[in-house]
C-alpha positions in Angstrom: -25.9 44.0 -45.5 -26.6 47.8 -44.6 -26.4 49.7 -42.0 -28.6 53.0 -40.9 -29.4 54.9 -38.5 -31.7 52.3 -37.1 -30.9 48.3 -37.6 -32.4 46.9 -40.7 -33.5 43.0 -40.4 -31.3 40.6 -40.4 -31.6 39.0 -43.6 -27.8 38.7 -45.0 -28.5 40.7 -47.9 -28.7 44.0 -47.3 -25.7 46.5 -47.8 -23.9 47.9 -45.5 -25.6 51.4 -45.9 -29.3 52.1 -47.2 -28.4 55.0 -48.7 -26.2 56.0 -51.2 -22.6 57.5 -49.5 -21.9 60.8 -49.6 -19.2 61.2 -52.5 -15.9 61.6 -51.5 -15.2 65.5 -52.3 -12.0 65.6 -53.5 -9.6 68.1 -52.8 -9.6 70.7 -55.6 -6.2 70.7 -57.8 -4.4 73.2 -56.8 -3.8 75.9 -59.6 -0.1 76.5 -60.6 0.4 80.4 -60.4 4.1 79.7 -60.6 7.3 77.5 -61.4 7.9 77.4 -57.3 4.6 76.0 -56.8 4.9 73.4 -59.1 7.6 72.4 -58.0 6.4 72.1 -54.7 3.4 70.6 -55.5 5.5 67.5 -57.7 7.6 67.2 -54.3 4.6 66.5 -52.0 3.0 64.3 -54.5 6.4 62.1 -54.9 6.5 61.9 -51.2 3.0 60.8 -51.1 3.5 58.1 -53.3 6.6 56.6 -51.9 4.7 57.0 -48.4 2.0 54.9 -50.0 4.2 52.4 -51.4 6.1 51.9 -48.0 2.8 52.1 -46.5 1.4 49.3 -48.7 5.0 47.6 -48.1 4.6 47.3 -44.8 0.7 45.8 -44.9 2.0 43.1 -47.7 4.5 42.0 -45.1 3.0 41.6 -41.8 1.3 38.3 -41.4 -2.4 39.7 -40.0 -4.6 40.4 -43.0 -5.6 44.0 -43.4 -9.0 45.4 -45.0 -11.0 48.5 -46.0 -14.6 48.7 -47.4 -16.7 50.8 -48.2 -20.1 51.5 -46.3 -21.6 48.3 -48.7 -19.3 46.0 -46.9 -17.5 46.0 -51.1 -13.5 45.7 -50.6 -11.8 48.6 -51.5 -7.9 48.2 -50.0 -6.6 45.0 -48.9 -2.8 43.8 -48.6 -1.3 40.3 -49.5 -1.8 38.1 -46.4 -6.0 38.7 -47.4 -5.4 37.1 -50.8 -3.6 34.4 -48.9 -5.6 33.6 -46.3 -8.5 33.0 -48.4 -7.1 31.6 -51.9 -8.3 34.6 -53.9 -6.3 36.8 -56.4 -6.1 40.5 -55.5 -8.2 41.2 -59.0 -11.0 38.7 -57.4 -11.2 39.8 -54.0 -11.7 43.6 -55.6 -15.4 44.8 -55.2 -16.2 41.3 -53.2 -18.7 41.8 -50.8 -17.9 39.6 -47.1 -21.2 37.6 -47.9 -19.7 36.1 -51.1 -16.8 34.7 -48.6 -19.0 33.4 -45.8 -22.1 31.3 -44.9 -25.3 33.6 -44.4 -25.4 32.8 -40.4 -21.7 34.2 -40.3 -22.5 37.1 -42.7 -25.4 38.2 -40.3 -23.0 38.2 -37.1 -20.8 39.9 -39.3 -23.3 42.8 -40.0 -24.0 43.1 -36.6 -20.8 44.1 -35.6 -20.5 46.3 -38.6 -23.7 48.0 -37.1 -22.8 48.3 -34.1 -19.7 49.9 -35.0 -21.5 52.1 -37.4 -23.8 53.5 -34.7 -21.4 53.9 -32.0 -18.2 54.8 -33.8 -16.5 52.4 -31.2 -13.9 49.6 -32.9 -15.0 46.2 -31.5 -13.2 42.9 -31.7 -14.8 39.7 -32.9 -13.4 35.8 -32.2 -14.4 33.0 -34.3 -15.3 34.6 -37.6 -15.8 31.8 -40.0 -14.3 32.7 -43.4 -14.9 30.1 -46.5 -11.8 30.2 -48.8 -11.7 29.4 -52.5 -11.0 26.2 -52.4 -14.3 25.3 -50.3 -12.0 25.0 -47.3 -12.9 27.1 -44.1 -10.7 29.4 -41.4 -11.4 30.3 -38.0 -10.5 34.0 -37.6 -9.6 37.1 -34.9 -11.5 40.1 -36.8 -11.3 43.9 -35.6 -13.3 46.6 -37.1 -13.3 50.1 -36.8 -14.7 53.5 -38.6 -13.1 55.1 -41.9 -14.1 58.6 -41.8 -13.9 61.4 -44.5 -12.2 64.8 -44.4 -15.5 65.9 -43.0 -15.6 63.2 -40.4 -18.4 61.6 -41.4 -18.1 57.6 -41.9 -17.1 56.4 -45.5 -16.5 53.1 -44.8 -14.8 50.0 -42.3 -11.4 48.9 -42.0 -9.6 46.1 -39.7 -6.9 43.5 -39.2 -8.0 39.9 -39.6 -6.0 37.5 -38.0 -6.2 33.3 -38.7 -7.0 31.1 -36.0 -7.3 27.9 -37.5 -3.9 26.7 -37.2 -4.0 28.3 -33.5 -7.4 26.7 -32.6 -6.6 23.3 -33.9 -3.6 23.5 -31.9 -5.3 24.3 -28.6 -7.9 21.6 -30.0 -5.1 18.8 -30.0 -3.4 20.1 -26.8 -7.0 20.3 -25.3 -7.4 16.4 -26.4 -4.1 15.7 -25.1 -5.3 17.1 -21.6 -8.1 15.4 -21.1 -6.4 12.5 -22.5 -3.6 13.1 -19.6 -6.2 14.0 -17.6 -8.2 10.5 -17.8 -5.3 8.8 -17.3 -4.2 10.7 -13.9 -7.8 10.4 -12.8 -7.8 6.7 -14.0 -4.2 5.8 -12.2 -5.0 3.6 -9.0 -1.4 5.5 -7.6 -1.8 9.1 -6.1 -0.1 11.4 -8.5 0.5 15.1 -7.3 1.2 18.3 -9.3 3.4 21.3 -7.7 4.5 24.8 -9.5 7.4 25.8 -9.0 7.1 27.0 -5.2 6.0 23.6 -4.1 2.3 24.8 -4.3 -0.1 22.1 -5.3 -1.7 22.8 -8.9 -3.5 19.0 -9.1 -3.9 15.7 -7.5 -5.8 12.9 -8.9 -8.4 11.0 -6.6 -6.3 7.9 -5.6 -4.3 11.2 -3.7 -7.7 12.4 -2.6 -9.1 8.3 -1.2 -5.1 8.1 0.0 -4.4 10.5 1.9 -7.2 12.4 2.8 -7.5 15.7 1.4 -9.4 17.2 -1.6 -8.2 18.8 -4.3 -10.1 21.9 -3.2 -8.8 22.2 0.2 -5.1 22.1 -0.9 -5.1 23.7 -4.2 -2.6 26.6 -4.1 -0.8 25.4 -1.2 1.6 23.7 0.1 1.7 20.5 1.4 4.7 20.5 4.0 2.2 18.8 6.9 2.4 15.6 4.6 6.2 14.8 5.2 7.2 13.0 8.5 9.9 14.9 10.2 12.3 12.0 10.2 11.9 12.0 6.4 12.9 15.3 5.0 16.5 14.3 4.3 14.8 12.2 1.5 12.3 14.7 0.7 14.9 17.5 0.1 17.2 15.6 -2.2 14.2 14.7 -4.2 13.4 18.8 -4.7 17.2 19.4 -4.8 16.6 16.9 -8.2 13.4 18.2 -9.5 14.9 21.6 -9.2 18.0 20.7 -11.5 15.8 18.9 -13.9 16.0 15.7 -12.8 13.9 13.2 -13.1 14.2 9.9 -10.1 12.3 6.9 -9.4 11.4 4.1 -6.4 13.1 6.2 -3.7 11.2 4.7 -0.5 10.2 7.5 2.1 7.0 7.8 4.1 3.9 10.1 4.2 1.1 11.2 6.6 -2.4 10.7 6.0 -4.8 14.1 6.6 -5.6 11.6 9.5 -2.4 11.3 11.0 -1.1 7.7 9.9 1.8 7.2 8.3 2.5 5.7 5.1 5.1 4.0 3.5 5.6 4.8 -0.3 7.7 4.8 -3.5 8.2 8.1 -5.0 9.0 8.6 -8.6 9.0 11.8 -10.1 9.9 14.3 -13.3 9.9 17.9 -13.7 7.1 19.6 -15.3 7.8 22.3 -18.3 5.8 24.3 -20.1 6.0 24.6 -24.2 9.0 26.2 -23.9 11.0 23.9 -22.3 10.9 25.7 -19.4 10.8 24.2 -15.3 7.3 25.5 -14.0 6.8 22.2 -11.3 7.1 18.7 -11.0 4.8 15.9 -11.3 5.3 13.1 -7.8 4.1 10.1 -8.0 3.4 7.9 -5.2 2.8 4.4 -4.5 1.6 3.0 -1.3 3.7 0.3 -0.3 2.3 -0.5 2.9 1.3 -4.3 1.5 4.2 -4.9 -0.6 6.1 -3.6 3.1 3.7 -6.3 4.8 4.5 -9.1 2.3 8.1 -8.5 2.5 8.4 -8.4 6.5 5.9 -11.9 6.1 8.6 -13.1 3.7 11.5 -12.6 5.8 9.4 -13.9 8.7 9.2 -17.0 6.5 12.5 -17.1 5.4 14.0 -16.3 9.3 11.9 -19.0 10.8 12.5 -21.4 8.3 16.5 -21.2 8.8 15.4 -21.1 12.5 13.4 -24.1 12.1 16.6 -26.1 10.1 18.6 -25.5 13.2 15.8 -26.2 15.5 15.4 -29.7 13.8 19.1 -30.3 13.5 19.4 -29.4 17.7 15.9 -31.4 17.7 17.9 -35.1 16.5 21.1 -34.4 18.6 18.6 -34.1 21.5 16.9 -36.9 20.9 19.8 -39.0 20.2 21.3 -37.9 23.7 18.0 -38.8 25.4 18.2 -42.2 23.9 21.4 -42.6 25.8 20.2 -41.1 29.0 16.9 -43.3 28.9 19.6 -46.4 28.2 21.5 -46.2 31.1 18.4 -45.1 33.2 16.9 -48.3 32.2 20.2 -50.1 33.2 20.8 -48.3 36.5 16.8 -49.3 37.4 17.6 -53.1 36.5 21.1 -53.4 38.4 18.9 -51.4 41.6 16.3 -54.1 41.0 18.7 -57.2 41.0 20.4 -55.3 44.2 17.1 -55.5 45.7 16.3 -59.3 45.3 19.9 -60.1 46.2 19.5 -61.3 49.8 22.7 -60.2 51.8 21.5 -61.0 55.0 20.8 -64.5 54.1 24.7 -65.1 53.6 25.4 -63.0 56.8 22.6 -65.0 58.8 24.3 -68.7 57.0 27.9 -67.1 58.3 26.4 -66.6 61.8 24.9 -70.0 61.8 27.9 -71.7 61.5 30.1 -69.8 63.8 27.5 -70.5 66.6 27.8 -74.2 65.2 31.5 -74.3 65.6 31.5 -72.9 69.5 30.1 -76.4 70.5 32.5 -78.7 68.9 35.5 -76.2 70.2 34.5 -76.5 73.4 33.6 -80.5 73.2 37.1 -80.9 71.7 38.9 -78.8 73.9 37.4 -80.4 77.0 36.2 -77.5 78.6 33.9 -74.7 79.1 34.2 -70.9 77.3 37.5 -70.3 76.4 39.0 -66.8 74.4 38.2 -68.6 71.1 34.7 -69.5 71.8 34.2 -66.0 73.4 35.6 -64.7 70.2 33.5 -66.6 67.7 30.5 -65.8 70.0 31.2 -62.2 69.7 31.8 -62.1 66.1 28.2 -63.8 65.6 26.8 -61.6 67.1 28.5 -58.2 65.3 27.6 -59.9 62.4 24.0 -59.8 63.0 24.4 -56.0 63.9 26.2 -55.6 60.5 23.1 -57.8 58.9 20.8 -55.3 60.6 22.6 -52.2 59.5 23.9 -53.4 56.2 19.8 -53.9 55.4 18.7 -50.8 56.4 21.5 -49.0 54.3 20.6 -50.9 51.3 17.2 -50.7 51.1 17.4 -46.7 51.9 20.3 -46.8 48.9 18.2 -48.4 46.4 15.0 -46.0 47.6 17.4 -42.9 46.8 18.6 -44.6 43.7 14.6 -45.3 42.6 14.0 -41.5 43.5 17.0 -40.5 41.2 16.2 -42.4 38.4 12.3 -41.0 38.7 13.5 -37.5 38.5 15.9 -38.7 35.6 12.8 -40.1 33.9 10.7 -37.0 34.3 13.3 -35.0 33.0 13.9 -37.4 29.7 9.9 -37.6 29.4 10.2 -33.6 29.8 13.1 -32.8 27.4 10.7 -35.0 24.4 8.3 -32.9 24.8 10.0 -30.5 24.1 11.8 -32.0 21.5 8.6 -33.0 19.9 7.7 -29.1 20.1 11.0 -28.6 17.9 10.2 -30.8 15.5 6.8 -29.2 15.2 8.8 -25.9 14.8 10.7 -27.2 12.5 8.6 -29.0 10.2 9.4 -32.0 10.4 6.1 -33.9 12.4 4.0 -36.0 9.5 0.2 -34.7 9.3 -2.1 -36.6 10.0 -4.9 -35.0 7.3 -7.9 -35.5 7.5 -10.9 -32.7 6.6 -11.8 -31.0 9.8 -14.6 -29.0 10.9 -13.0 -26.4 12.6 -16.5 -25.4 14.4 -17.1 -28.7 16.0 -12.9 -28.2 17.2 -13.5 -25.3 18.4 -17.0 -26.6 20.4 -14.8 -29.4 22.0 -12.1 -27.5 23.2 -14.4 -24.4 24.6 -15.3 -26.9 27.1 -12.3 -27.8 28.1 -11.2 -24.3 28.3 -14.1 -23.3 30.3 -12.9 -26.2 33.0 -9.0 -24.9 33.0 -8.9 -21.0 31.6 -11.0 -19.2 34.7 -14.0 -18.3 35.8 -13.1 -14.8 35.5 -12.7 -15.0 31.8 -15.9 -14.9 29.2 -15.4 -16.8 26.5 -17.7 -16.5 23.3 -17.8 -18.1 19.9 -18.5 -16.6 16.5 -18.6 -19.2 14.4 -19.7 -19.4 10.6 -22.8 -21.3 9.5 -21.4 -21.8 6.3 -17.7 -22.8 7.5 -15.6 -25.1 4.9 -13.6 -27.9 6.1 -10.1 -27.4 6.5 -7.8 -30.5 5.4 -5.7 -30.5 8.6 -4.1 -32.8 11.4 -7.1 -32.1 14.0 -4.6 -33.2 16.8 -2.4 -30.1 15.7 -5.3 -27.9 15.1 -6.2 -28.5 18.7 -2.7 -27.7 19.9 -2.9 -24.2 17.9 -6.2 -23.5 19.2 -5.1 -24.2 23.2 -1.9 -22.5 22.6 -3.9 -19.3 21.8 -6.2 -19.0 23.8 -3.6 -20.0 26.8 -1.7 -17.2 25.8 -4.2 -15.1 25.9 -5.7 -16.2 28.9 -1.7 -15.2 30.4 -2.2 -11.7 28.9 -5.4 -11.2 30.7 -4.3 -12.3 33.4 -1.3 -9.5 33.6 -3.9 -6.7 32.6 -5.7 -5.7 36.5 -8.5 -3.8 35.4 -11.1 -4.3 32.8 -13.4 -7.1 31.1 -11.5 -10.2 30.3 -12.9 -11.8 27.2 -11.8 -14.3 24.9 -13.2 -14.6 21.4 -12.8 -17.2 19.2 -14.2 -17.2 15.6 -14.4 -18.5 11.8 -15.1 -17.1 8.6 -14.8 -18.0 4.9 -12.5 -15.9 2.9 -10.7 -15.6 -0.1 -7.3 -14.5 -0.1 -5.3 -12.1 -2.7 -1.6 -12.5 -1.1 1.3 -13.0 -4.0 4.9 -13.4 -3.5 4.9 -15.5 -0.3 6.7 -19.1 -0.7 4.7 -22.2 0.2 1.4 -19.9 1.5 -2.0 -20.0 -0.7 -2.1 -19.0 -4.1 -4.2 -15.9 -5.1 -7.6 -15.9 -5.3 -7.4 -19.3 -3.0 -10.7 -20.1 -0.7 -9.2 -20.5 2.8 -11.1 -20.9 6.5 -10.1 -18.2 8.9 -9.4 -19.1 12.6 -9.4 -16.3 14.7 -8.9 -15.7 18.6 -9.2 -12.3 20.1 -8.8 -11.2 23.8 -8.6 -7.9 25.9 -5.3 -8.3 27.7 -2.6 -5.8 27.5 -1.7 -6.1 24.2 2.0 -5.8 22.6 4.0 -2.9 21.0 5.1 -3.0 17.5 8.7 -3.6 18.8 7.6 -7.3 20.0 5.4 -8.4 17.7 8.2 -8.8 15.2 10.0 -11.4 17.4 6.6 -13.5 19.1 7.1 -16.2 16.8 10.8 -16.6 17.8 11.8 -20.0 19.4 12.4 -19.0 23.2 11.1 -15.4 22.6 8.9 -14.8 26.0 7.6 -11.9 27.7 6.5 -13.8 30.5 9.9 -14.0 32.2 10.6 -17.3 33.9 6.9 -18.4 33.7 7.1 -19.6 29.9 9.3 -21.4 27.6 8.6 -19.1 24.9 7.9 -22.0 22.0 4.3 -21.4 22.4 3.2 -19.5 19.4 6.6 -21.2 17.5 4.9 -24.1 17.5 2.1 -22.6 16.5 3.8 -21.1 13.8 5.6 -24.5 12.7 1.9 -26.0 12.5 0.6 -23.2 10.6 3.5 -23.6 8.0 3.1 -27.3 7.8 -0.5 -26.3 7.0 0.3 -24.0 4.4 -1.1 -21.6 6.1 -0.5 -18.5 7.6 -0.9 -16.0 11.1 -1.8 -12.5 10.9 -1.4 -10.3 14.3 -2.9 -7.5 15.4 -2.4 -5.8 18.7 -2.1 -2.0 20.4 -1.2 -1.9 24.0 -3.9 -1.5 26.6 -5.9 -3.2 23.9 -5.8 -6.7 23.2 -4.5 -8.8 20.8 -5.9 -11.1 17.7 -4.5 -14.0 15.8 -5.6 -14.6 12.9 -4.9 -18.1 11.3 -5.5 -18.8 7.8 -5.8 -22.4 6.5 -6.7 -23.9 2.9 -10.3 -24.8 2.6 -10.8 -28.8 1.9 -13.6 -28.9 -0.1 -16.7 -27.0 -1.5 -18.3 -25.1 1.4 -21.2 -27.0 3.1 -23.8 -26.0 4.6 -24.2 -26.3 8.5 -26.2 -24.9 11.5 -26.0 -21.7 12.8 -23.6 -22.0 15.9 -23.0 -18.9 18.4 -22.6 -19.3 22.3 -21.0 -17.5 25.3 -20.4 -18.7 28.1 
């Protein structure tokens, strides 16, 4: 390569200069007029040389490689860490020209920056200069370059430190992979993972955060994100910092978080600090996992679990009813037998037999005695005649006895038939009724009881189906079905009733689905086809305090009005049915039960059914 005043072409070859360098004019010896002067002069040549050697000392220890060349791009001066970088002896690397150590595309970037140091006396710096060793092998180097001038300042040649990247750049290369290798995994992870520095700032979320919670990673980077913890959850929050901050790591410590649209969250937060290569603290790395299903699963299982205990004692209290009704309707049935044989036992006709033969006697007294009325016959006339008053009253009191008796043992029997109703409703609850299974189309249910409900529910109240054309059958006892179906929409029918203002509509629909619950005992496995029964009105609704307890045995809101086994039974049915109920409901706006039951059989296909009335 070669340098001028104007740029040659690029071809590689060239020298560094076109023209031959000026020589070097060497400083004249100086002429020895004396023994003083010689003596000086072997002083200042001593010192020069042991300033060279520390000089060269000092370049064959540093760990940079160090150059000089002349204006040909020819090495001239080198020190150790040259020979090493590049496998050469210092007796080979003497005299070698750059291009002999590097491929001609590198040598012509070289010679640019040699010329464009040349021309502008400035020193540049150069990354990613590509040296080929002896071996074949090649380095990635930092190169600076700068002017050698002479005694009369004009240039004589280049020199520079060379420092090896290769080590450095396949470093940053693996640690680059790593990244994006982290990187792909944080991005791929379906649970929102959160970076913060040291100041709580955020430095990275993945997108699960983002499609979680709400915010982008470019709304909240360099921030902090103290609008995401629920007041009543900082306790929490602050002892997981408190750990982070002593270089702790924690895991599954249950807390909640709010959603860039103001719902809260529930979540398991595990976390670990973050250091840098030095072992140092610079953040912490928080992951979260929503928890809002497994929290939904686990309130359904104790749900299950509470109403099956309830449902053993309800059974248990279920028999020792029954039993004690048995006795009740015993004696009821005896009392009515001993009222009916009082009834067809004629007392008057002794009474009237009794009267007879006093009034008999009278006669033959007074025959005997001779005479007319006498005390005796007076007597026995008057006692015939009381007891015909006692006949008379002793009828009336009997038959009104045995009417109050009949009345008492009606009321006993309505009471009995009463009390196994609800009885029966217990063992419902409870589990213990035998299905009657059969595969049901819940459609053609629902068609039959819409009319009945349209006769008993109220005029004021629309009713409208949605119902699927495709619907599966549901193996079910249709008699129970029925009961669920009435019990719903009877309750809501009561909580539109309470609710003054607005349009009171009942819907009642079907669906196919398929469901993806795990964990819950005796409900449908995953990925199980199951019919969906769902009945929806726009009555007043329920808090999240009650909805909780609705399935409760005697749980009512009604006050005195209901017995508050409505929707247990329903419940108990459900169960039997392997089934299960979701509920939603917001006060002021309606509530919706959704039951889900275990399809029968493949799904047919049927007519297209939607009416209101």
């Amino acid at each position: 390569m070669s340098v001028t005043d104007k740029e040659q072409p690029e071809t590689g070859d060239s020298d560094l200069v076109t023209k031959d360098p000026k020589p070097v004019a060497r400083t004249p010896e100086p002429e020895i007029r004396d023994e003083a002067l010689d003596t000086e002069y072997k002083k200042a040549e001593k010192a020069r040389i042991e300033s060279e050697k520390r000089y060269r000392a000092i370049l064959d220890n540093i760990e940079e490689a160090y150059y000089e060349t002349d204006q040909r791009g020819n090495l001239t001066f080198f020190n150790e860490s040259l020979c090493r970088m590049i496998g050469y002896t210092r007796a080979e690397l003497l005299g070698m020209n750059n291009r002999q150590f590097m491929e001609p595309g590198m040598a012509r970037q070289v010679y640019r920056s040699f010329n464009q140091v040349y021309t502008t006396g400035a020193p540049s710096r150069s990354v990613d200069w590509v040296l080929i060793k002896k071996d074949g092998e090649k380095c990635v180097v930092e190169a600076s370059v700068s002017l050698i001038k002479g005694p009369d300042g004009q240039p004589v040649g280049f020199r520079g430190i060379i420092r090896d990247l290769t080590h450095h750049k396949r470093t940053r290369a693996a640690l680059r992979s790593i990244e994006e290798k982290n990187r792909t995994i944080l991005d791929s992870n379906p649970d929102p993972v959160v970076v913060y520095d040291r100041e709580g700032r955020v430095t990275y979320f993945n997108p699960a955060f983002a499609r979680t919670f709400g915010w982008t990673l470019g709304d909240k980077l360099g921030r902090r994100l103290d609008e995401f913890v629920p007041k009543e959850n900082w306790p929490e929050t602050l002892m997981m910092i408190n750990k982070v901050k002593a270089g702790q790591s924690f895991s599954g410590i249950e807390s909640r978080r709010l959603t860039n649209w103001g719902e809260i969250i529930p979540v398991s937060i595990s976390g670990a600090v973050h250091t840098d290569d030095q072992g140092q603290i610079i953040g912490s790395v928080i992951n979260l996992r929503d928890i809002s299903e497994h929290k939904k699963l686990e309130a359904q299982l104790f749900q299950s679990q509470k109403m099956e205990a309830i449902g053993r004692l309800a059974g248990g209290l279920a028999h020792e009813l029954k039993n004690r009704m048995f006795v009740i309707t015993g004696y009821s049935q005896l009392l009515s037998g001993f009222l009916d044989e009082l009834a067809t036992h004629r007392l008057d006709d002794r009474l009237n037999r009794v009267r007879e033969d006093l009034l008999n006697v009278i006669p033959e007294i007074k025959k005997r005695e001779g005479q007319g009325d006498s005390p005796i016959t007076n007597t026995l006339a008057g006692l015939a005649a009381d007891l015909d008053d006692i006949e008379r009253d002793l009828s009336k009191n009997l038959a009104e006895t045995i009417a109050e008796g009949r009345d008492g043992l009606g009321e006993i029997t309505a009471s009995v038939e009463l009390s196994v109703e609800l009885i029966n409703r217990l063992l419902n609850f409870s589990f213990e009724e035998m299905l009657k299974l059969i595969d049901v189309d819940l459609n053609e249910v629902i068609e039959n009881i819409v009319k009945i409900l349209k006769l008993t529910i109220g005029e004021d109240i629309v009713i409208e189906t949605r119902l699927a054309r495709d619907l599966a059958p549901v193996r079910a006892d249709k008699s129970l079905i029925e009961q669920v179906i009435m019990n719903m929409a009877i309750n809501s029918r009561d909580a539109m009733r309470r609710k003054e203002t607005g349009l009171k509509q009942l819907i009642i629909s079907t669906e196919n689905a398929v469901t993806s619950k795990k964990g819950i005992p005796g409900l449908l496995e995953p990925d199980q086809g199951f019919v969906c029964l769902s009945v929806s009105d726009r009555g007043e609704g329920m808090s999240p305090e009650i909805i909780p307890h609705i399935f409760d045995p005697f749980y009512t809101t009604k006050g005195f009005e209901g017995t508050g086994l409505g929707l247990s039974v329903i419940y108990g049915i459900v169960k039997q049915h392997r089934g299960w109920i979701d509920v939603e409901s917001k006060p002021g706006q309606g509530t919706t039960f959704k039951v889900y039951l275990p399809m029968a059989a493949p799904t047919p296909v049927l007519p297209d059914r939607r009416m209101i009335i």
